[in-house]
Backbone as a ProteinNet text record, in pm:
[ID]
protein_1_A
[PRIMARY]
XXXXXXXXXXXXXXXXXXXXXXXXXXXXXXXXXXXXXXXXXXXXXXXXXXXXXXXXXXXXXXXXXXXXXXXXXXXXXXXXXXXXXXXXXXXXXXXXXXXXXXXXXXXXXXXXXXXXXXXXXXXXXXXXXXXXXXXXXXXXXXXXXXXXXXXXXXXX
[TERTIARY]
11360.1	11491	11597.4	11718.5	11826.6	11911	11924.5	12002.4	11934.4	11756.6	11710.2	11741.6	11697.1	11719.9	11844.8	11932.6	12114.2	12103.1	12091.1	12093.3	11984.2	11875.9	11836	11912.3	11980.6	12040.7	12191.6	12239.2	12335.3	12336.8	12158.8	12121.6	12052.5	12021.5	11931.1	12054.8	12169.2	12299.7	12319.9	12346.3	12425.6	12353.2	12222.2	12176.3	12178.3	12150.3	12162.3	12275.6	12398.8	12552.1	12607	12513.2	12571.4	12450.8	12344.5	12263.5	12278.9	12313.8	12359.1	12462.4	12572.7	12706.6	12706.6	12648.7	12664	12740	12769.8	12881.4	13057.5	12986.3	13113.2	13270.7	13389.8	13532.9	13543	13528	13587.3	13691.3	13842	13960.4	13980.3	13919.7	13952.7	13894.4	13788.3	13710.5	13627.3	13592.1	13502.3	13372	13268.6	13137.7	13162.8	13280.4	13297.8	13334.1	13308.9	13313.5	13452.8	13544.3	13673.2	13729	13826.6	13835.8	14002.7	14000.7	14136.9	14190.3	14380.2	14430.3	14399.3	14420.3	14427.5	14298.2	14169.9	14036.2	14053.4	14124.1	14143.4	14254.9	14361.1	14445.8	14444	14319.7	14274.3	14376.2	14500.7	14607.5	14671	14666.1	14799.1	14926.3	14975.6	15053.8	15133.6	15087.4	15135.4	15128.2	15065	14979.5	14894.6	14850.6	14718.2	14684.6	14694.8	14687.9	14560.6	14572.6	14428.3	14300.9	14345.2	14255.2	14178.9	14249.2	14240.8	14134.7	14149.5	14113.3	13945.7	13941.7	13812.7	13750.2	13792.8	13703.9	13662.3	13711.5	13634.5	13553.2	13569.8	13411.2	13327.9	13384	13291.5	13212.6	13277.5	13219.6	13114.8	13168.5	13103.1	12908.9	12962.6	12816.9	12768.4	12796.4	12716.3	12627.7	12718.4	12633.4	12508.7	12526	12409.5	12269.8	12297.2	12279.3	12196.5	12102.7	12004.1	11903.4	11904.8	11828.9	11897.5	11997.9	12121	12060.1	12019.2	12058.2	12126.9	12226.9	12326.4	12290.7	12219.4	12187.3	12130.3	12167.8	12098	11977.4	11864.9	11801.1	11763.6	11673.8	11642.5	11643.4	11573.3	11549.4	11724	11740.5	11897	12000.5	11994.6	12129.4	12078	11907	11877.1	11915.2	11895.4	11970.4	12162.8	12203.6	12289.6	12367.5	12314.7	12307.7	12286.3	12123.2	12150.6	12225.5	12294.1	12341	12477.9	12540.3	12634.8	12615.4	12540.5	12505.1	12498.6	12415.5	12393.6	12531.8	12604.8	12755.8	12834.6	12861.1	12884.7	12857.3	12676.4	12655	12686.3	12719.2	12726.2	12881.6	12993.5	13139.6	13119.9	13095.1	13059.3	12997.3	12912.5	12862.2	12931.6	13024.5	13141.5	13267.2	13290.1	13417.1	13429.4	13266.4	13267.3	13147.9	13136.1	13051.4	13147.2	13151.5	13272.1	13198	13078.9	13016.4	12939.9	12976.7	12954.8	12766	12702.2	12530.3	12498.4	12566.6	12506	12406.9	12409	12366.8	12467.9	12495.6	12579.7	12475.2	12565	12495	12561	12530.2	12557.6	12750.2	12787.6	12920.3	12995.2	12947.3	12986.6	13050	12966.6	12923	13070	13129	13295.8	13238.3	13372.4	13368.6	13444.9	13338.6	13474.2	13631.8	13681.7	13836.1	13953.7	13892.4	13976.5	13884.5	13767.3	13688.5	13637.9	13711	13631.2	13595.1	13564	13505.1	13395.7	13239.8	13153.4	13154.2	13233.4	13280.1	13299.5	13391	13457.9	13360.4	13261.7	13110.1	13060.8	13037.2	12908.4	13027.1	13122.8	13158.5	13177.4	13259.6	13258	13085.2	12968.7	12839.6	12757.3	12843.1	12814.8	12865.7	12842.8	12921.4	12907.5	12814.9	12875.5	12866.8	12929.2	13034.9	12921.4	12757.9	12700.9	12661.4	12717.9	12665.9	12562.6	12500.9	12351.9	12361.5	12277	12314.1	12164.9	12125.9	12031.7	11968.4	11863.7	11809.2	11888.3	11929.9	12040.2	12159.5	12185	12330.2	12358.7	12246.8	12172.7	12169.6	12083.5	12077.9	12222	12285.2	12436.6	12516	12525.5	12635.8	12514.3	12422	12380.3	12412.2	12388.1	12413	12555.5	12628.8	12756.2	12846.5	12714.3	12742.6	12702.1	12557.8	12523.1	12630.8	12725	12744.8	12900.1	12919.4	13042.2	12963	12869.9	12786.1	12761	12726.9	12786.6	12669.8	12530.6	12437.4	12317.4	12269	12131.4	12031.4	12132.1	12021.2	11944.3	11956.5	11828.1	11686.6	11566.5	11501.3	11435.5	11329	11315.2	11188.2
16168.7	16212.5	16136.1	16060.6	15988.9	16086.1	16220.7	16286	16303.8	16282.3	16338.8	16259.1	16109	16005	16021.4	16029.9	16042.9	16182.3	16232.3	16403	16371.3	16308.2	16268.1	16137.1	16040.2	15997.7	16020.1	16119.3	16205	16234.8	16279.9	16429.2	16348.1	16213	16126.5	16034.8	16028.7	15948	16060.9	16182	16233	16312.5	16297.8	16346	16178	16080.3	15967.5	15926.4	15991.1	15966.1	16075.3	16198.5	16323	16290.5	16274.8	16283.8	16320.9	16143.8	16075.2	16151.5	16189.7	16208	16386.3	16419.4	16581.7	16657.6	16627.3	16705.2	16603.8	16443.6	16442	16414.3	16476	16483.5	16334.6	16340.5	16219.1	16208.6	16131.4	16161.6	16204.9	16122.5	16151.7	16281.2	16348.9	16471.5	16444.6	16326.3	16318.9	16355.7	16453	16545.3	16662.4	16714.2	16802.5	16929.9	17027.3	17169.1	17190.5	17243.9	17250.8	17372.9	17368.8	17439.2	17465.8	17581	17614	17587.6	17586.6	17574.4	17716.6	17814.8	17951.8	17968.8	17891.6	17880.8	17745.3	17716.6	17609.7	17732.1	17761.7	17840.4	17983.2	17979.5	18076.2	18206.7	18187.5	18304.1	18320.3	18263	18289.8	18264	18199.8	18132.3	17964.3	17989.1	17882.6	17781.1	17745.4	17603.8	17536.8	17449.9	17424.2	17341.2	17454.5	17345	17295.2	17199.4	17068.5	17180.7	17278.5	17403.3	17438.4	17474.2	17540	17386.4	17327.5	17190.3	17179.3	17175.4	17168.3	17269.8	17416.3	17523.3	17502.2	17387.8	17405.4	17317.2	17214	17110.4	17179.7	17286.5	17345.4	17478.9	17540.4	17578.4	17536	17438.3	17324.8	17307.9	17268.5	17190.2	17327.7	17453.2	17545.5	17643.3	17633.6	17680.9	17573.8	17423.1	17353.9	17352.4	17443.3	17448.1	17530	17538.8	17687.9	17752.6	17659.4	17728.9	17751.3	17702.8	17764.6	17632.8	17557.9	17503.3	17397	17369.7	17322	17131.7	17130.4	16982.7	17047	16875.4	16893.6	16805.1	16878.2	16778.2	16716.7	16649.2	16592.7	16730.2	16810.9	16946.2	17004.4	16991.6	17134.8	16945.9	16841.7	16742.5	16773.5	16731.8	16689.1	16854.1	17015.3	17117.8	17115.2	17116.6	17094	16975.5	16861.6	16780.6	16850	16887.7	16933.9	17002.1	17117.9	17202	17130.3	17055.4	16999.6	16937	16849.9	16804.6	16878.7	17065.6	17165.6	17210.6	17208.3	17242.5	17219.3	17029.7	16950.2	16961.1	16971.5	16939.1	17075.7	17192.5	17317.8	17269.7	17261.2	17203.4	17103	17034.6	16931.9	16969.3	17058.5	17163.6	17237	17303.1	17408.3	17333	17199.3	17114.8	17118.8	17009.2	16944.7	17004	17102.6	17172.8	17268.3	17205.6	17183.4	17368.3	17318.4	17444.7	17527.1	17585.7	17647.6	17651.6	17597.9	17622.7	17634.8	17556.8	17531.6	17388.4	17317.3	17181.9	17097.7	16988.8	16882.4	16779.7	16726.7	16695.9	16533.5	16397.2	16303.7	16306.6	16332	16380.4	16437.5	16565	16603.9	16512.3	16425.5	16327.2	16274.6	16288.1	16232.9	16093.6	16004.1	15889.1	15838.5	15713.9	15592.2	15665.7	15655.1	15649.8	15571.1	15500	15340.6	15302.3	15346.6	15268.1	15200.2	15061.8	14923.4	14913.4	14994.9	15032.9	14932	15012.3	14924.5	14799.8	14761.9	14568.7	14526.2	14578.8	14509.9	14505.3	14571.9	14586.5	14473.1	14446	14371.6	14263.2	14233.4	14051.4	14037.3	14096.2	14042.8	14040.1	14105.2	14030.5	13948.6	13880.9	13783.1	13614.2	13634.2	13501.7	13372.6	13324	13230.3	13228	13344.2	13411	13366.5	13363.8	13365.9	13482.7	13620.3	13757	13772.8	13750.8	13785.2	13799.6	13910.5	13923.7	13878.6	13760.7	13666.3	13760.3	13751.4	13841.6	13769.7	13669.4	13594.9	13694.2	13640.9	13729.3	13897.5	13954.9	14096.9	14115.9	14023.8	14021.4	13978.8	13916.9	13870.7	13998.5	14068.9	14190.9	14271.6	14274.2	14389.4	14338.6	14247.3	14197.2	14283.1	14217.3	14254.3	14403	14483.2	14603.3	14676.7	14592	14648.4	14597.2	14510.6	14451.6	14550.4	14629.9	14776.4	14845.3	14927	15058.3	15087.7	15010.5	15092.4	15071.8	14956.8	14966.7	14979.1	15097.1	15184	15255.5	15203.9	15229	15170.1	15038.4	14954.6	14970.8	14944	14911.7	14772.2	14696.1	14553.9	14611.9
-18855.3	-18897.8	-18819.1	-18865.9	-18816.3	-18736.8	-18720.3	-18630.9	-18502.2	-18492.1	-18398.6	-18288.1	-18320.1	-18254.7	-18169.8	-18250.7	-18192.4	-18100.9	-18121.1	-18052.1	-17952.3	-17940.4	-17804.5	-17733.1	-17817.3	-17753.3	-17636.4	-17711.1	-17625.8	-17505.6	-17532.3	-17444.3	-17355.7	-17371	-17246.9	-17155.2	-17259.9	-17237.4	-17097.4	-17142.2	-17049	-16929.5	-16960.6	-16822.7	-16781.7	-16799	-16737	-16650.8	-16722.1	-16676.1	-16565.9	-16594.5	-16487.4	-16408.7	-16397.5	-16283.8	-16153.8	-16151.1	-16041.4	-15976.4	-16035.7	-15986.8	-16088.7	-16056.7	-16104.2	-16064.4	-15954.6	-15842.5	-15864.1	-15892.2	-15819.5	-15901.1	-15864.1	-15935.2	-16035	-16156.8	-16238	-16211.8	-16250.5	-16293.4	-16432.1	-16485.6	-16628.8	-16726.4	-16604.3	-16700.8	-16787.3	-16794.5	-16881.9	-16851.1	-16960.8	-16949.9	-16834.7	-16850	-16798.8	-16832.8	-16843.4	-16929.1	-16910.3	-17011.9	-17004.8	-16876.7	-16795.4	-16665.1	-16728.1	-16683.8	-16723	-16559.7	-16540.4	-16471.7	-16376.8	-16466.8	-16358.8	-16271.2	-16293.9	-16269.4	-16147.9	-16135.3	-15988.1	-15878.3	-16009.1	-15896.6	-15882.8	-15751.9	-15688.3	-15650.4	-15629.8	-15520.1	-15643.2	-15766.9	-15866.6	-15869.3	-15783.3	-15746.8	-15782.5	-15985.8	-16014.7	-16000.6	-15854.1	-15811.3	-15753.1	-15765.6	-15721.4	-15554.4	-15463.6	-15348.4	-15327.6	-15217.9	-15171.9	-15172.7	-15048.5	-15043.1	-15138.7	-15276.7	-15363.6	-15452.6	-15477.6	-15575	-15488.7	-15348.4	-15239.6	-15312.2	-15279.3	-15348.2	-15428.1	-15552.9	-15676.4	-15672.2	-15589.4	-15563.4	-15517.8	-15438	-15305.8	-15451.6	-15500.6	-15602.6	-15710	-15722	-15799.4	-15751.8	-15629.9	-15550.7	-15573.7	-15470.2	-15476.7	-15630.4	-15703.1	-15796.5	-15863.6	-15836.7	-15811.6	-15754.7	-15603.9	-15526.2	-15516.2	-15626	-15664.8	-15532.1	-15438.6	-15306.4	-15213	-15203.6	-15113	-14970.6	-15022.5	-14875.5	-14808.9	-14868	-14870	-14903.8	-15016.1	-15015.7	-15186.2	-15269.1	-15410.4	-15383.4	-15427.3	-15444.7	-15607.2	-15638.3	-15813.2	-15917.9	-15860.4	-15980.6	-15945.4	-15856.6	-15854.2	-15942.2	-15930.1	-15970.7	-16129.2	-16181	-16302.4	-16415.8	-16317.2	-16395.1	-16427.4	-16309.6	-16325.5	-16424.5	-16466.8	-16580.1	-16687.3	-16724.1	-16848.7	-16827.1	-16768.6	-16812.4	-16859.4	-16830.8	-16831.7	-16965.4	-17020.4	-17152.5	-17275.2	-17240.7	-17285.4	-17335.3	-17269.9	-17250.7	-17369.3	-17340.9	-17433.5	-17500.2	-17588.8	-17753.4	-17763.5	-17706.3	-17769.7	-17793.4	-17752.1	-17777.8	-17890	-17894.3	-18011.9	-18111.2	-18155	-18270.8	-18290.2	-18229.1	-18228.8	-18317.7	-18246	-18275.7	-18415.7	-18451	-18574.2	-18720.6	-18675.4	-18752.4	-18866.9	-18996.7	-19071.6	-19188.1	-19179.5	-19274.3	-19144.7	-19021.2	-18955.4	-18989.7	-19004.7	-18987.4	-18883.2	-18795.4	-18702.4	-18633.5	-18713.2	-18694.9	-18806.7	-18749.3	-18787.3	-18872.2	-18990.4	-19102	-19055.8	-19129.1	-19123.9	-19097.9	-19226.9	-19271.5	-19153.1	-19108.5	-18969.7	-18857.4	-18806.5	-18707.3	-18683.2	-18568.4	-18547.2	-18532.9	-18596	-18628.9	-18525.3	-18500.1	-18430.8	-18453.5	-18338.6	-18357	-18447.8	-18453.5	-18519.5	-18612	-18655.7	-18776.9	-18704.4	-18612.5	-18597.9	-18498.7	-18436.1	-18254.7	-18272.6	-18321.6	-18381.1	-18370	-18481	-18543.8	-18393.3	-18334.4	-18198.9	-18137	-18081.9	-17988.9	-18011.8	-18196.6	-18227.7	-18205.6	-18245.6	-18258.9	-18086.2	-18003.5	-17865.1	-17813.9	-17888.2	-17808.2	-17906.2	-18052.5	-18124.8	-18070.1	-17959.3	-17925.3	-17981.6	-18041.5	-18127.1	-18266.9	-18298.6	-18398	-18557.2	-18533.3	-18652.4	-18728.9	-18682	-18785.6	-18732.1	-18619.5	-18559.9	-18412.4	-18325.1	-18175.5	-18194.6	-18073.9	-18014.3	-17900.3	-17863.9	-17732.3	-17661.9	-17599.6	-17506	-17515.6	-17641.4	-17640.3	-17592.1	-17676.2	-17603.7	-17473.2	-17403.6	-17277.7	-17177.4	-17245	-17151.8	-17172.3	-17284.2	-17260.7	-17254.2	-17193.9	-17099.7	-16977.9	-16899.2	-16777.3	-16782.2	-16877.1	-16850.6	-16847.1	-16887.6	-16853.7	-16785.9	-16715.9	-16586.2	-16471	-16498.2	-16369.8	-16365.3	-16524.3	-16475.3	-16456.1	-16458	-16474.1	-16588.4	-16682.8	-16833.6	-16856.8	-16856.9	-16906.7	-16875.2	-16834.7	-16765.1	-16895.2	-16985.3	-17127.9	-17180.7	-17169.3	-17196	-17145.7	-17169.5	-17149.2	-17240.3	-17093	-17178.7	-17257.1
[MASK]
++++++++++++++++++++++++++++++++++++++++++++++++++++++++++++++++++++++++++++++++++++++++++++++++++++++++++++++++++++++++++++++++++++++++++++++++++++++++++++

């Protein structure tokens, strides 16, 4: 089935992407369960001091932290992931689940932003611009996305 593939790809994407860094502050929030403001500001007090922002890392780690001893190890980072992934496809079935079933149909599936996301991927790793990616070419924008962090998905 073409959804299964994708729906494990997600779900291998994002324990791959939270693993590592399960604990630690993005800026941008991204794979992160939505946090309301009043849920950082602890005293009610309209704002969020340093104090207050620590607690929620410090919150953060500890509910990770399923043995309490003040260290994650692989089983307390790799739960805390799924759960974090768990999170997500439940928000994302919620989002785009247009006939409420409960599973997302092709149709469902949020699209590229711009349509040509895609196109743009494949022609910047078509480099010499014949309609075909070369294992070379394959292999250079993987280099090139191992050398941001971006590509830990391959295998040869």
């Amino acid at each position: 089935m073409k959804h299964t593939g994708f729906i494990f790809a997600i779900i291998a994407g994002g324990v791959a992407l939270t693993a590592g860094s399960a604990m630690a502050q993005k800026p941008d929030g991204m794979h992160r369960a939505p946090i309301s403001f009043e849920q950082v500001d602890l005293d009610g007090n309209g704002e969020i001091s340093q104090d207050e922002f620590a607690a929620r890392h410090q919150a953060r780690f500890n509910e990770a932290d399923a043995n309490g001893d003040g260290s994650l190890d692989r089983d307390e980072l790799l739960g805390a992931a799924v759960k974090q992934v768990e999170d997500r496809v439940d928000r994302m079935i919620e989002r785009f689940d247009a006939n409420v079933d409960g599973v997302l149909s092709q149709d469902e599936m949020p699209k590229p932003r711009d349509g040509k996301r895609t196109g743009k991927v494949f022609d910047r790793m078509d480099k010499d611009e014949n309609g075909s990616i070369s294992k070379a070419e394959f292999d250079e924008a993987q280099a090139q996305m191992d050398k941001h962090g971006k590509g830990k998905w391959r295998k040869n």
